[in-house]
VEXDREN-2710 file (C-alpha; in Angstrom, 1 decimal):
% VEXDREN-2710
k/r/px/py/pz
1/UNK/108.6/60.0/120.0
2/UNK/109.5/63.3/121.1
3/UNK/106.7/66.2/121.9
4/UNK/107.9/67.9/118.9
5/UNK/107.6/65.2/116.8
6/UNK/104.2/63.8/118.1
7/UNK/102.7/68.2/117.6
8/UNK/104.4/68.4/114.1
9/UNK/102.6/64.7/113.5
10/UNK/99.7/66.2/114.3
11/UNK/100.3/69.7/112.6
12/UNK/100.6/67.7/109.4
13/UNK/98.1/65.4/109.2
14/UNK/95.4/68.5/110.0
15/UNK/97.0/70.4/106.8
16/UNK/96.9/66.9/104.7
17/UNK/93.2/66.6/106.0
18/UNK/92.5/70.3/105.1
19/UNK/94.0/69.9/101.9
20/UNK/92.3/66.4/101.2
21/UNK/89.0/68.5/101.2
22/UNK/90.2/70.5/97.4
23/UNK/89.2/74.1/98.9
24/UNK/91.6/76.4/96.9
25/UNK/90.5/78.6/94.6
26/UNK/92.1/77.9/91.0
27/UNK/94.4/81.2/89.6
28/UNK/93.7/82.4/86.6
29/UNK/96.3/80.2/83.9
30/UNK/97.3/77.9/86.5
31/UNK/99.5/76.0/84.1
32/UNK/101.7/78.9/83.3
33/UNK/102.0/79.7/86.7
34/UNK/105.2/78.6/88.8
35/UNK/103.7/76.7/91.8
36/UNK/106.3/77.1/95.0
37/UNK/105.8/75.3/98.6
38/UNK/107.3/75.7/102.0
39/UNK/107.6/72.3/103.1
40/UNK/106.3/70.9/106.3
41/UNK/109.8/71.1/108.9
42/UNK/111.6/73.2/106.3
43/UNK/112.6/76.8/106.1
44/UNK/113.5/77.0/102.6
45/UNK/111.2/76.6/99.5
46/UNK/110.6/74.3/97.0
47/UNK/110.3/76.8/93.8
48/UNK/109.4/76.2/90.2
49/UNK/106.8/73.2/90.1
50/UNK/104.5/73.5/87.7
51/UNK/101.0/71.9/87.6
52/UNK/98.8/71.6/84.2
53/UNK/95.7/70.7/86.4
54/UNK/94.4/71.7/89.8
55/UNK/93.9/67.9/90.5
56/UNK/98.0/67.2/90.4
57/UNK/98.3/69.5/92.1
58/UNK/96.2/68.2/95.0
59/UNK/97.3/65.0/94.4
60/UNK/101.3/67.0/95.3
61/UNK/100.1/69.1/98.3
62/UNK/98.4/65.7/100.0
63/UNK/101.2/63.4/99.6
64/UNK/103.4/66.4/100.8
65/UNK/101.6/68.8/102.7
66/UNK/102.8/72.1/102.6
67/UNK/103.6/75.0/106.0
68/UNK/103.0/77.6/102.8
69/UNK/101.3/77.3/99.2
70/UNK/102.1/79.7/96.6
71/UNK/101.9/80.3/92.7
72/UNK/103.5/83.9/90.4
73/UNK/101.9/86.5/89.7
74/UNK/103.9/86.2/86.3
75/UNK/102.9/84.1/83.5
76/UNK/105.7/81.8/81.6
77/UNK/105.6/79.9/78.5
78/UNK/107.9/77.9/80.4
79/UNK/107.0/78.0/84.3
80/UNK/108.5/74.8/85.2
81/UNK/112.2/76.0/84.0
82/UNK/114.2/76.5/87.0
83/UNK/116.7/79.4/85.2
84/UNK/114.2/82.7/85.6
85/UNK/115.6/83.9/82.0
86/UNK/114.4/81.0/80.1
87/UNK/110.7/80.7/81.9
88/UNK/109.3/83.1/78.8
89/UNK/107.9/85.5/80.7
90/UNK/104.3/86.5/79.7
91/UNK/102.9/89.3/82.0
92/UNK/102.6/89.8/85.6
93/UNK/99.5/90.5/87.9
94/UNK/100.1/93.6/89.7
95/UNK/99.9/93.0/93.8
96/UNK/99.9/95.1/96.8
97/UNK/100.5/93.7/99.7
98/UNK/98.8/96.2/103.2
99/UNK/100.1/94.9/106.5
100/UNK/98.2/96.2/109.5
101/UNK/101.8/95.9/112.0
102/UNK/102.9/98.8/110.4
103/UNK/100.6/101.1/111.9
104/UNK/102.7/102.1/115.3
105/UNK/100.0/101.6/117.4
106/UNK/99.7/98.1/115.6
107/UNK/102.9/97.0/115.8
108/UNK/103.0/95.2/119.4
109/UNK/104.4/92.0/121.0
110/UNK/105.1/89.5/123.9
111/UNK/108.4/88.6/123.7
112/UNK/109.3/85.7/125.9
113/UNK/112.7/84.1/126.4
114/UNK/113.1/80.4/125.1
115/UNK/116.1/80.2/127.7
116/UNK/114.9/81.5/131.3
117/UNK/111.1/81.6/130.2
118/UNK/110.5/85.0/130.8
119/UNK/107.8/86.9/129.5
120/UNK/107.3/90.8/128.8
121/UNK/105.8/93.3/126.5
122/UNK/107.3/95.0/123.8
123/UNK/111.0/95.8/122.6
124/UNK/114.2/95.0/123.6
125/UNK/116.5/92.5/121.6
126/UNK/117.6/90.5/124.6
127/UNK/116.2/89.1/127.4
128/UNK/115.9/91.7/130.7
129/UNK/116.1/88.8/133.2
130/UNK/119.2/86.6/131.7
131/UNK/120.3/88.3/129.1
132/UNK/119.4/85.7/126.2
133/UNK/118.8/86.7/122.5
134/UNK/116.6/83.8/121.8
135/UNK/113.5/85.0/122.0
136/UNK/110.4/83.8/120.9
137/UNK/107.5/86.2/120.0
138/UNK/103.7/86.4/119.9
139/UNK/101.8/89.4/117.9
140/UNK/99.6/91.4/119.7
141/UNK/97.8/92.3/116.4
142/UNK/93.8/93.2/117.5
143/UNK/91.2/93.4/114.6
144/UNK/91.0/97.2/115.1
145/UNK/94.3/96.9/113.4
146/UNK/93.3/94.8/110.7
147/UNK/90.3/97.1/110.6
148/UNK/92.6/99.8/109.2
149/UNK/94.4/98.1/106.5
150/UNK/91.3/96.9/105.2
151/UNK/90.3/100.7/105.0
152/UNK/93.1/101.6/103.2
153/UNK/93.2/97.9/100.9
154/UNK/89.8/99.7/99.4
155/UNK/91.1/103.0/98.8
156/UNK/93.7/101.4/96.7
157/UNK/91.5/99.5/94.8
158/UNK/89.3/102.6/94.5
159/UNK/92.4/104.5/93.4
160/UNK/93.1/101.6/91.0
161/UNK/89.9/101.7/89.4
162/UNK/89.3/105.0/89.1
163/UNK/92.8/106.5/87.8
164/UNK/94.0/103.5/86.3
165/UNK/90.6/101.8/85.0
166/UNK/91.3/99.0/86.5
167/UNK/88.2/96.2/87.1
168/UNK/89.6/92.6/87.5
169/UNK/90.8/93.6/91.2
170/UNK/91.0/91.0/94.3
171/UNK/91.6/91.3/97.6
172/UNK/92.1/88.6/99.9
173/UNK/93.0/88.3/103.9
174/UNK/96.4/87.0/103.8
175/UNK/95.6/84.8/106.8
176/UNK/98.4/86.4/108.9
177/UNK/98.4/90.3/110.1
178/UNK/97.0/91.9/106.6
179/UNK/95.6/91.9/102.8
180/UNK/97.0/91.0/99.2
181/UNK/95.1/92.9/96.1
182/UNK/95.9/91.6/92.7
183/UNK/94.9/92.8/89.4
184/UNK/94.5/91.4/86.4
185/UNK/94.0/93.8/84.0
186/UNK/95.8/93.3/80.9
187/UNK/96.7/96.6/80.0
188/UNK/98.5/96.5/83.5
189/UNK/100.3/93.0/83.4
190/UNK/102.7/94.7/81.0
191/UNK/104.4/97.2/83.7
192/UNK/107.9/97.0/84.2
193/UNK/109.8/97.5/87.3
194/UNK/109.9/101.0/87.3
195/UNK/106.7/101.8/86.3
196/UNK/105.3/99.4/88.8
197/UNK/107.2/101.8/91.3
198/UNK/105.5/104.6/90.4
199/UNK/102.4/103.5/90.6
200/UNK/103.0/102.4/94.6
201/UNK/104.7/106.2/94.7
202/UNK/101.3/107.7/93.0
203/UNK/98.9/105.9/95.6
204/UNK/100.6/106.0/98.7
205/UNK/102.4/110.2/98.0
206/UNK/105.5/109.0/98.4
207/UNK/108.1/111.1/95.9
208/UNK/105.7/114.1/95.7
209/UNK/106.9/117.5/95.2
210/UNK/103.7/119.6/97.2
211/UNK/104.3/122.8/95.0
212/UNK/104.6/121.4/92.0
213/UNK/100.8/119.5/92.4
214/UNK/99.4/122.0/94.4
215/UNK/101.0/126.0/93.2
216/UNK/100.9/128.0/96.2
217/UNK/98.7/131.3/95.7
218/UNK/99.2/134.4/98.0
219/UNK/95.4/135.6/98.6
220/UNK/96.6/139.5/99.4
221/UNK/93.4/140.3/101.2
222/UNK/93.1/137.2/103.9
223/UNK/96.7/136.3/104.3
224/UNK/98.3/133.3/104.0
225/UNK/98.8/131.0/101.1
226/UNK/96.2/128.3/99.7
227/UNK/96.1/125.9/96.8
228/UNK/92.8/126.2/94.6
229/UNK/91.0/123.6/93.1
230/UNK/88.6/123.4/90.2
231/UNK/85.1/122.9/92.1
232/UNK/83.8/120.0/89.8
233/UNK/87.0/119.1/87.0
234/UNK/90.0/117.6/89.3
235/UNK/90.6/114.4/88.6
236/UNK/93.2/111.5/89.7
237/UNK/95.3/112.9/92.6
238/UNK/94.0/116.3/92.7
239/UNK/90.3/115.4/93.3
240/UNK/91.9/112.8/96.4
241/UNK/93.5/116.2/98.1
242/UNK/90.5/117.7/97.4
243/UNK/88.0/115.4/98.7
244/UNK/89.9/114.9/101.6
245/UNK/89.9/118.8/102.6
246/UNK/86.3/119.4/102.1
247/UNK/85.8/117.4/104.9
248/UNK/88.1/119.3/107.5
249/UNK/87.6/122.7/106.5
250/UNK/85.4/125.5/104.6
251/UNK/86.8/126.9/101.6
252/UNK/87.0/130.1/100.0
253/UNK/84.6/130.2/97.0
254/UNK/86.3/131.9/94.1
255/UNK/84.3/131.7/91.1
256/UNK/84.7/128.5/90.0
257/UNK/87.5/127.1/92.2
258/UNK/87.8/126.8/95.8
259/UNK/90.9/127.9/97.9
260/UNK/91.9/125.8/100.8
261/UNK/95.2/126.4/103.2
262/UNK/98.3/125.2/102.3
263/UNK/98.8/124.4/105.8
264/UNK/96.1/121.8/105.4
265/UNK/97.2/120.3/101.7
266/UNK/100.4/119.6/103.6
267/UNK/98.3/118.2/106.2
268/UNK/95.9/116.0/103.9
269/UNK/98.8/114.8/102.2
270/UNK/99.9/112.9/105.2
271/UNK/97.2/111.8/106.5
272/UNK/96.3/110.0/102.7
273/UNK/99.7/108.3/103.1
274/UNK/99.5/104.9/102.8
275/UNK/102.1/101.9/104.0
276/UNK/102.6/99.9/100.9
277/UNK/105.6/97.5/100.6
278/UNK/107.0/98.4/97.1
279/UNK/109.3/95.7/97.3
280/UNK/106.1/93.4/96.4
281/UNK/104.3/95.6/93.8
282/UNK/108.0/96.1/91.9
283/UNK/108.5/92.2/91.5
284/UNK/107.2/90.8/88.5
285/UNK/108.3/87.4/89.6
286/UNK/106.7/87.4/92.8
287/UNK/104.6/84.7/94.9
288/UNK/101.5/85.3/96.5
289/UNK/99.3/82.8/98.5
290/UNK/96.6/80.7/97.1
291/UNK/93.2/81.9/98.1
292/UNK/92.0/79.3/100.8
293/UNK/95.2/78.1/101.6
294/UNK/96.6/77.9/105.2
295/UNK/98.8/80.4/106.2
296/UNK/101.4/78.3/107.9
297/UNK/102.5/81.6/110.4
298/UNK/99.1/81.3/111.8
299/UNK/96.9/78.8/110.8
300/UNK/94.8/80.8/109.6
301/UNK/93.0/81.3/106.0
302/UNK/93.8/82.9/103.3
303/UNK/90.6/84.0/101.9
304/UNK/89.0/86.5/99.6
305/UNK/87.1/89.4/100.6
306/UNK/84.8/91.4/99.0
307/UNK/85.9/94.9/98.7
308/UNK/82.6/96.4/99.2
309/UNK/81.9/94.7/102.2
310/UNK/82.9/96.0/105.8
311/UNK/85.3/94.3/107.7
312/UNK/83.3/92.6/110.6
313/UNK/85.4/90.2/111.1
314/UNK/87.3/88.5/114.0
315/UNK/89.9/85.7/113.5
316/UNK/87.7/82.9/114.4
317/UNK/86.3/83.5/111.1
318/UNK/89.1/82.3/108.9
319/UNK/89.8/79.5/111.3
320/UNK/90.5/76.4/109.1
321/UNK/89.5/73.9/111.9
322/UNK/87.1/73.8/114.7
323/UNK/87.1/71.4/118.1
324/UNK/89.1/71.2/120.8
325/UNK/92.9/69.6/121.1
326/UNK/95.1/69.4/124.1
327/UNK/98.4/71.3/124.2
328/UNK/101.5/71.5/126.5
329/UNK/102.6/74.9/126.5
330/UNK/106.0/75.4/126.4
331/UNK/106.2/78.9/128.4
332/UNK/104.0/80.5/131.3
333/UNK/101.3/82.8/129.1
334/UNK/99.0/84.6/131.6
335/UNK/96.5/87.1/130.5
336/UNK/98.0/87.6/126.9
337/UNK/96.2/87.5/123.5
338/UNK/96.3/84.9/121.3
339/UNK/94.3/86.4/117.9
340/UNK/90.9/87.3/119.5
341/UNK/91.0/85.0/122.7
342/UNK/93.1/85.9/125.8
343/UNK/94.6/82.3/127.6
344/UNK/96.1/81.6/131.1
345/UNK/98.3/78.7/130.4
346/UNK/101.2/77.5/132.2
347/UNK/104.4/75.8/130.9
348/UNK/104.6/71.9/131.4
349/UNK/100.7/71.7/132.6
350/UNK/98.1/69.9/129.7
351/UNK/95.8/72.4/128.9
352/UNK/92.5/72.0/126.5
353/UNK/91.9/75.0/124.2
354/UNK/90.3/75.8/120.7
355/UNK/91.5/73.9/118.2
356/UNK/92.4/77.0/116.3
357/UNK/94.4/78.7/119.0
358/UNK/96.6/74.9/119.7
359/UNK/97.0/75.3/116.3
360/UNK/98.5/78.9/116.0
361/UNK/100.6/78.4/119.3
362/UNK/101.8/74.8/117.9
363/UNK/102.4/76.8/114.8
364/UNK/104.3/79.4/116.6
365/UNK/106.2/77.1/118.1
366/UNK/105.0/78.2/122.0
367/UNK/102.8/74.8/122.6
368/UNK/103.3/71.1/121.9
369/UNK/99.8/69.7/120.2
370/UNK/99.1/66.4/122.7
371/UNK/96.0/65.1/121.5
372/UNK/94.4/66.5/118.5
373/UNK/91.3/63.3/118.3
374/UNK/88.3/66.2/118.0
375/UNK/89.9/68.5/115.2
376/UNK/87.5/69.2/112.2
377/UNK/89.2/71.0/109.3
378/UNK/86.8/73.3/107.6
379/UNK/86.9/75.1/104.4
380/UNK/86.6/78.4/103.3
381/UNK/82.6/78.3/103.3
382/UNK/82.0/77.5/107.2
END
């Protein structure tokens, strides 16, 4: 048996083990959901299985334990039906999904060649030493960064609830580099495509026209132009701009508005931008991660948060398995991050690390698992 095939034995019987302990979270209508997997070995999915009970589907995941578990945000009469336009679509949960790599401060990497071995930071689609396009790549993704998505996965759902009334709301870590928000309120599983657009458009400003919002006003006296706003009745998008100024600058009392620069709307209006991918909010048929399930990029958990708590947080907290295992790293990483600890291995040479970081770099595909004898899989209550 090869090292591959003795780490992806391994890999597979910690999922099946994980798994074995029943710690998702059931959806809402499981049995009109589609249920999709990423099998263990595979790069393609397995879509439109459809369970009636969460103990099938248990009984599926454990006999064939899955990289990625998913189920739709849509609800079918038909789920199971592998032609989308005879499922009998119901209604679909609306989801956002907030990844914190696409902050640019956020967004680095090692690289590190899978021909020569070398190993350097950041950019570049070939390798400076040989030349190779085979690269291999491990995110530098700190939990400051996850710190901001989390701080802009609440002002969504504060957006959503208070301009769209909006109150069956999750949000979950997606056990990767970000968060997933669902919502389940019916008078919003009915959104088309297009409306579903505008919605992302309304929360993060894309598509706004500033003067059309926010009239300029010439204020003869002082110079310059300013927007005003009512001083207690603006609501929805106004009242965000609004807020948002009073905290970086004084206004002009008049009566009873207030007048802020125009410069500064502009201003606000970027800095309340928000990085959305609209491609996820827009598709009614989309898949989203069960709550608790491993993400199969990391090894990490997916796992509901509340939104009113703080995020303090490291990755070692939505570790699915504790212990120590031995690994064989396949490439020289010295002084690098991997999630919140920093390692000094060296290719070839057996090393002994947390289980949860043997598991990401197995995962990853940058270590062979050797010996894997003190694993415990947790759930998502440890």
């Amino acid at each position: 048996m090869s090292l591959q095939e003795q780490s992806n034995r391994f890999l597979k019987q910690i999922i099946r083990n994980y798994y074995a302990k029943r710690p998702l979270k059931e959806p809402p209508l499981l049995s009109m959901r589609e249920v999709a997997v990423q099998p263990f070995g595979s790069k393609s999915y397995i879509r439109h299985l459809h369970f009636t009970s969460m103990s099938k589907l248990y009984d599926y995941i454990i006999e064939n334990p899955p990289l990625h578990l998913y189920y739709s945000a849509a609800t079918y009469d038909d789920p199971g039906n592998p032609d989308m336009e005879s499922k009998g679509f119901r209604g679909a949960d609306v989801l956002f999904d907030i990844d914190a790599d696409h902050y640019p401060e956020c967004s680095h990497s090692v690289l590190i060649c899978s021909k020569c071995g070398y190993v350097w930071i950041n950019g570049g689609a070939e390798c400076p030493r040989c030349g190779s396009r085979s690269l291999a790549s491990l995110p530098q993704l700190s939990i400051e960064c996850l710190k901001k998505a989390w701080r802009d996965s609440r002002t969504i759902v504060r957006i959503l609830e208070e301009d769209f009334g909006a109150s069956k709301i999750s949000t979950m870590f997606s056990g990767n580099r970000g968060f997933h928000i669902r919502v389940e309120d019916k008078h919003l599983l009915s959104l088309d495509r297009d409306s579903r657009r505008m919605l992302v458009d309304y929360i993060q400003l894309s598509s706004l026209d500033p003067g059309r919002v926010f009239p300029k006003v010439k204020l003869e006296k002082r110079g310059g132009y300013v927007a005003l706003f009512h001083r207690e009745h603006e609501y929805g998008l106004r009242a965000r701009i609004r807020d948002y100024l009073k905290s970086v600058e004084t206004p002009i009392v008049m009566g009873d508005y207030e007048a802020y620069s125009y410069d500064n709307v502009i201003n606000a209006i970027n800095a309340l931008k928000i990085g959305i991918d609209p491609a996820v909010t827009m598709d009614v048929s989309r898949l989203s991660r069960f709550s608790n399930s491993i993400n199969g990029k990391s090894g990490l958990l997916s796992k509901s948060i509340d939104v009113s708590d703080e995020f303090n947080y490291s990755f070692y907290d939505f570790r699915a398995v504790s212990g120590e295992v031995l690994i064989k790293p396949a490439y020289d990483l010295t002084g690098v991050a991997v999630l919140d600890r920093k390692v000094n291995l060296r290719r070839g040479f057996i090393e002994k690390v947390e289980a949860y970081i043997g598991f990401y770099l197995a995962l990853k595909g940058l270590a062979y698992l050797v010996r894997a004898s003190r694993v415990e899989v947790l759930t998502s209550e440890h």
